[in-house]
N, C-alpha and C positions, 0 to 999 in steps of 0.2 A: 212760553213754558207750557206742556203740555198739563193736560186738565184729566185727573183720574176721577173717574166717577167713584164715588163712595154712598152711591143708595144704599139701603140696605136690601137685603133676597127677600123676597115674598113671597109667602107660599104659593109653592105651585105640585104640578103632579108628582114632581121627587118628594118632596116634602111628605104629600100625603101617603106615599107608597110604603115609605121606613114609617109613618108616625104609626099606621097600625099594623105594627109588628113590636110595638115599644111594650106595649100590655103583656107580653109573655115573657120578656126578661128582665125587664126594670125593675129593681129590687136594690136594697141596702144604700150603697153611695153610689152616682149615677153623675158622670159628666158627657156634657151636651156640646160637642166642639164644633167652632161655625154655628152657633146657634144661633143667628142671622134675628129674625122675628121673634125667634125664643118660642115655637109650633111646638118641638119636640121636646124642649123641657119641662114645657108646661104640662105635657104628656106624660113624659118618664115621673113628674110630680105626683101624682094619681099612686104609685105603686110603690115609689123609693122611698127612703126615709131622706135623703138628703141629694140636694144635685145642684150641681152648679154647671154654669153656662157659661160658655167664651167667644168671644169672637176678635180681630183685630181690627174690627172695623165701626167706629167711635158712634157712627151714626147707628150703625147696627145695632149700638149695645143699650142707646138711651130707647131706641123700639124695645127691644128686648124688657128693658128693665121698665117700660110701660107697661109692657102687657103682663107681666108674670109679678106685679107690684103687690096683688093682694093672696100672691103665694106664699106663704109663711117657710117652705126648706125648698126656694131656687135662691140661688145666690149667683148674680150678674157678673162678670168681673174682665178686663181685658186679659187677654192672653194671643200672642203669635205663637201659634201651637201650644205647646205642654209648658212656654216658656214662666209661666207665673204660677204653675200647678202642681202641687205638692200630695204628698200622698196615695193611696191607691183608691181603684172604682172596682165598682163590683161588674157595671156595664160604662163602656164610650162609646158612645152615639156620634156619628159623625155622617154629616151629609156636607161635604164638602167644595171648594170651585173647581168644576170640570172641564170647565173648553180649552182650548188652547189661547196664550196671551194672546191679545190685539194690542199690537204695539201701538196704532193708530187711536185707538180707544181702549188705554187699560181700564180693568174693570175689577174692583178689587174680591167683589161679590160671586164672580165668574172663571177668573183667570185662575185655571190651576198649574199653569206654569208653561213652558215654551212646547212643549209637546200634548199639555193638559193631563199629563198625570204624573207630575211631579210630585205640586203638593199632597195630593193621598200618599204616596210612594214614601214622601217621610214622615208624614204623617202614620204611619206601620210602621218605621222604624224605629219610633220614638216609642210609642203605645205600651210595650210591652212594660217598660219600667213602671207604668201608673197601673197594670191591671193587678186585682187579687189574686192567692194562687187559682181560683178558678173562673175569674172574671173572663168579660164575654167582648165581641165589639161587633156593633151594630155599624156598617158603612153600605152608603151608596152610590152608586156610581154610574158611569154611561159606556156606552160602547165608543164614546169621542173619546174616553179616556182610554182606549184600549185594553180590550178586556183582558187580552194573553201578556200582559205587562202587567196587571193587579195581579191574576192568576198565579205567575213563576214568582213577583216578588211575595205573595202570599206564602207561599211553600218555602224559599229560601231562606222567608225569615221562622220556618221551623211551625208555623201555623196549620190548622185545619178549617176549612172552609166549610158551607152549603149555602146554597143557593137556595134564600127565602121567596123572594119574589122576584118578579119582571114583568116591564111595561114597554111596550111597542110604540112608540111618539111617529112622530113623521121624519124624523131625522136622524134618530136614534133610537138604542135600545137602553132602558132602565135596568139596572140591577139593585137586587140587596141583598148582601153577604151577611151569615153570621159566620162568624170568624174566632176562634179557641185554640189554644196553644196544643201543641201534640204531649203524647207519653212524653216523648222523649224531653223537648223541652219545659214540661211541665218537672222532669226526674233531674235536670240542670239547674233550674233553681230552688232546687231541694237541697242540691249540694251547694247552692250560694255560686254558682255561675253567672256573673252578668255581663251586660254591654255584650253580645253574642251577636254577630253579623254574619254575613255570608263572606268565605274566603276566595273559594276557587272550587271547581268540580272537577270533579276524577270519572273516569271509567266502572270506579266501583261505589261511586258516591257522591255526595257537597263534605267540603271541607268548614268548618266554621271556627271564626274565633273570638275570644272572650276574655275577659278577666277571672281570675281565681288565687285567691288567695295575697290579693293585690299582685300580679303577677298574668301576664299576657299568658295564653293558651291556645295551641292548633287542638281543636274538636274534630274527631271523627266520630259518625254517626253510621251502626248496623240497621239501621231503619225495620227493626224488630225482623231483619230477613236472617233465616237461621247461617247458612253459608258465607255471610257478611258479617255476621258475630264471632266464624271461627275465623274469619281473614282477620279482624280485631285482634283477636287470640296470639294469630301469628305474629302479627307487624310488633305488637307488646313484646312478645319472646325475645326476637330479635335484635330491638334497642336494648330491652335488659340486657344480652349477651355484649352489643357495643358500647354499652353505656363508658366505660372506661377507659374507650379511645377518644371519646369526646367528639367526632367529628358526626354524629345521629343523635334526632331532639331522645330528649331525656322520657322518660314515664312518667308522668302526674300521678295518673289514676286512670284505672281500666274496673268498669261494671258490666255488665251483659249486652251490652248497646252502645257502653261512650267510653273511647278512648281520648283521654287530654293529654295532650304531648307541649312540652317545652315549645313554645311558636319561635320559629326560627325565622329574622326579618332581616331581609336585604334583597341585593339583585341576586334576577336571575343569571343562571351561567353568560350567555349571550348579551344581555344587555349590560354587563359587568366589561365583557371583553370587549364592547364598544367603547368604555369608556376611561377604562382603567389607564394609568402609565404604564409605559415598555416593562420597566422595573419590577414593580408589582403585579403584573400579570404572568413575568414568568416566573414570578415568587410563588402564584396561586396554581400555574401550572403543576408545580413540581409540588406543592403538595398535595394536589388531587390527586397524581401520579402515585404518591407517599398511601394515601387511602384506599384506591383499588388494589394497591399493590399488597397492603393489607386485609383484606378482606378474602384476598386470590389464598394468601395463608393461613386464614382462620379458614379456609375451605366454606367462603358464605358465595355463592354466587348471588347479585344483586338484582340482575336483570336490568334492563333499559339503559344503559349505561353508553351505548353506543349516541343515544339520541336523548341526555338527559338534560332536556332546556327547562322541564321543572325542577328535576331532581338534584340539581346543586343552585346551592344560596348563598352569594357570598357575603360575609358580613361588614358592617362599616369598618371594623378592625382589619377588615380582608382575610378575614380567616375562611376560607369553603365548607359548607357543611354538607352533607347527602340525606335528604327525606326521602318517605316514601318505599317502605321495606316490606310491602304486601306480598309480594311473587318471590321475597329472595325465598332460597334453598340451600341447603347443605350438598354438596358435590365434589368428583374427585376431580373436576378439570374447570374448574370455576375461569370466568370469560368475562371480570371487570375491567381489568389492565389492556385485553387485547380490545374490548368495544370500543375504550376508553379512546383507543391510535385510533379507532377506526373515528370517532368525533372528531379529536383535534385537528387531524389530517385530511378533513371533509369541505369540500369548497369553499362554505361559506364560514368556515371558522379558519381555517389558514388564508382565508381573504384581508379576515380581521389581526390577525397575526403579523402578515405583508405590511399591512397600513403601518402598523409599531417596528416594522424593520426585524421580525422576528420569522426568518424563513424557514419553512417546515418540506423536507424533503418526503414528498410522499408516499414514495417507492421502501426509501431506509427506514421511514416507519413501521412500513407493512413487511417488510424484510426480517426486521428486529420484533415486530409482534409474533410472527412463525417462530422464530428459533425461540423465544418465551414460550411458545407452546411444549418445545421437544427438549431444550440444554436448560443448562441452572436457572432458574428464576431470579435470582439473585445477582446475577453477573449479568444479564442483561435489562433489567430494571437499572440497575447504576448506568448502563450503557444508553439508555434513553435518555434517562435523566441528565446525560452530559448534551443532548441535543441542547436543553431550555438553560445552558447555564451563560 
C-alpha cells in the first residue's frame, strides 16, 4: 500500500513572503487555511481579535496547536477546506499546496492536485460564502500553479486582484495576491444573490449563475461599461415583450449593471438532437418552427438563428426555449424562420436527422424558405411543417 507523507510544511520562503503582508490587513476575525506550522496565524494574532486556523492534516494541526498554545484568540481546529467553518472572516489567509500530485510520492503538505492548481481553484470558489461584506483574501501561490489559471479563475469568480509581492526561487516564481470582490459582486449580495459561479462567456460578456430568492438565476453583468448597460436595457425589453409566449427566460430583476433572468437548464440544440428519440425530436422540431415563426409576426427579428447551438435549450420536459435576445430588433422582413431552414438543413444537423431516419430534402427547404420570403407566411409555415410530421 502506498505511504503518504503527512509531515507537516515548515516554513519556508512562501511562508515568509505572505507572513509580512498579514500586518496590514489582519483585523476583526481572521482565518488561517493550511495553516501547516500555524507561522501566519500566529501573525494575523498580533492584529485580529480572533482567528482560527485549519489544516487537513493531523500531524499539522498538533505543530500548529504547539506553537500558537500560549495564544489566547488562535483557535486550531481540522477542516478540509471551509468543510468545518462556519461564519464569516474579515481576512482568509491561505498559503496553500502547489505542485502538481506525485503519484509515486503523494504529499499531502504539497500536492495541490493533478495539475497543482486545483486545490486554490476551489479553494476561491468556496471563499466567497465565509468573507464579510468587505472582507479580504490573502493567497499565495507559484508560477507551477500556473499563474493565467489563478488569474481567469480570479476574475470569473467576479473578484478584483493586486499583486502584493513576488519572489524569484530557482524554479519558480512566488506570488501574493490580495484579492476583494468587485462593485458588482459586492451589489449581488446586497441583493442576497448567492452560490454565484461562472456560466459561459458571450461576445459581449461572462454569464453567471446563482441562487435568488431560493430560485436558480442566469446573471448578466454590464461590467460598469456604459454600452453594455444599454445592451441590458435591451435584452430586458425584449423578454418583457415575450414574456407571455413562454418560450424566453423570464425577468427577475434588472439594475444599472445586473440583469437576472429565469436560468433556463438543459441541452443544447445539437447535443439534444444527438440524443433525443425519432419522436420527440420532430415534436421539438416543429415547435421551434411554431417560435420563429412567431417572432417572424410579432416583427422581432432575433438574429443568430441560422447557427443557434447556444441559443436554444431544450428542457428535460423537451419543451425548447431561445435565450439570448441582445442584437434582436424590430423589422419589416424579419429572417428567424428562414435562418431557422438554413440550420436544420445544414450538414451536420440533417446528418443527425438521417441517423433517426428523419430525411430533410435540402433543396424543398431552401425552396420553401424563398417563397416564405414573397407569398403568405402562413400557408407556407404549415407547408414546412408537414416535412417533420
Amino acid at each position: 500500500m502506498q505511504q503518504i507523507n503527512n509531515q507537516p510544511y515548515e516554513p519556508r520562503e512562501d511562508s515568509f513572503l505572505i507572513q509580512k503582508h498579514i500586518k496590514d490587513y489582519a483585523k476583526g476575525d481572521v482565518l488561517d487555511m493550511c495553516t501547516g506550522s500555524g507561522i501566519l496565524a500566529s501573525e494575523a494574532s498580533k492584529y485580529a481579535n480572533n482567528v482560527i486556523a485549519v489544516d487537513i492534516n493531523q500531524k499539522a494541526l498538533k505543530l500548529a496547536k504547539k506553537n500558537t498554545k500560549n495564544i489566547d484568540n488562535i483557535i486550531v481546529k481540522f477542516s478540509n477546506t471551509f468543510s468545518t467553518i462556519h461564519g464569516e472572516f474579515d481576512l482568509i489567509i491561505c498559503n496553500p499546496p502547489y505542485l502538481q500530485a506525485d503519484k509515486k510520492a503523494p504529499d499531502l503538505a504539497l500536492d495541490g492536485g493533478k495539475h497543482g492548481y486545483e486545490f486554490t481553484v476551489e479553494f476561491l470558489k468556496q471563499a466567497d460564502k465565509f468573507l464579510k461584506p468587505d472582507g479580504k483574501i490573502l493567497l499565495l501561490f507559484s508560477s507551477l500553479t500556473q499563474k493565467e489559471k489563478i488569474d481567469s479563475t480570479i476574475t470569473e469568480l467576479l473578484y478584483n486582484f493586486k499583486q502584493l509581492d513576488s519572489k524569484k526561487l530557482d524554479f519558480e516564481q512566488l506570488y501574493v495576491y490580495l484579492i476583494e470582490r468587485t462593485t458588482v459582486l459586492k451589489k449581488l449580495k446586497k441583493i442576497v444573490v448567492n452560490n454565484i459561479s461562472y456560466l459561459d462567456k458571450g461576445t459581449r460578456g461572462i454569464v453567471y449563475q446563482g441562487n435568488f430568492n431560493k430560485r436558480k438565476v442566469a446573471i448578466k453583468i454590464a461590467k460598469e461599461r456604459a454600452e453594455l448597460i444599454d445592451v441590458l436595457k435591451k435584452e430586458a425589453k425584449w423578454l418583457r415583450i415575450l414574456e407571455k409566449y413562454h418560450f424566453a427566460p423570464k425577468v427577475i430583476m434588472l439594475t444599472d449593471e445586473i440583469l437576472l433572468l429565469e436560468l433556463i437548464e438543459g441541452k443544447k440544440i445539437f447535443d439534444f438532437l444527438e440524443s433525443a428519440s425519432r419522436e420527440v425530436t420532430l415534436a421539438v422540431i416543429k415547435e421551434l418552427f411554431a417560435i420563429v415563426y412567431r417572432l417572424d409576426e410579432l416583427g422581432i427579428n432575433k438574429e443568430e438563428m441560422h447557427h443557434p447551438l447556444k441559443h436554444i435549450i431544450v428542457q428535460s420536459n423537451n419543451k425548447p426555449r431561445l435565450i439570448d435576445y441582445e442584437r434582436a430588433s424590430y423589422t419589416e422582413n424579419p429572417k428567424n424562420l428562414t435562418q431557422f431552414c438554413q440550420f436544420i438543413s445544414s450538414g451536420n444537423v440533417s446528418e443527425l436527422l438521417q441517423n433517426k431516419n428523419i430525411i430533410i430534402q435540402k433543396q424543398q427547404i431552401i425552396d420553401l424558405a424563398r417563397q416564405y420570403k414573397k407569398e403568405n407566411r402562413n400557408i407556407v409555415y404549415k407547408q414546412i411543417i408537414t416535412l417533420f410530421s
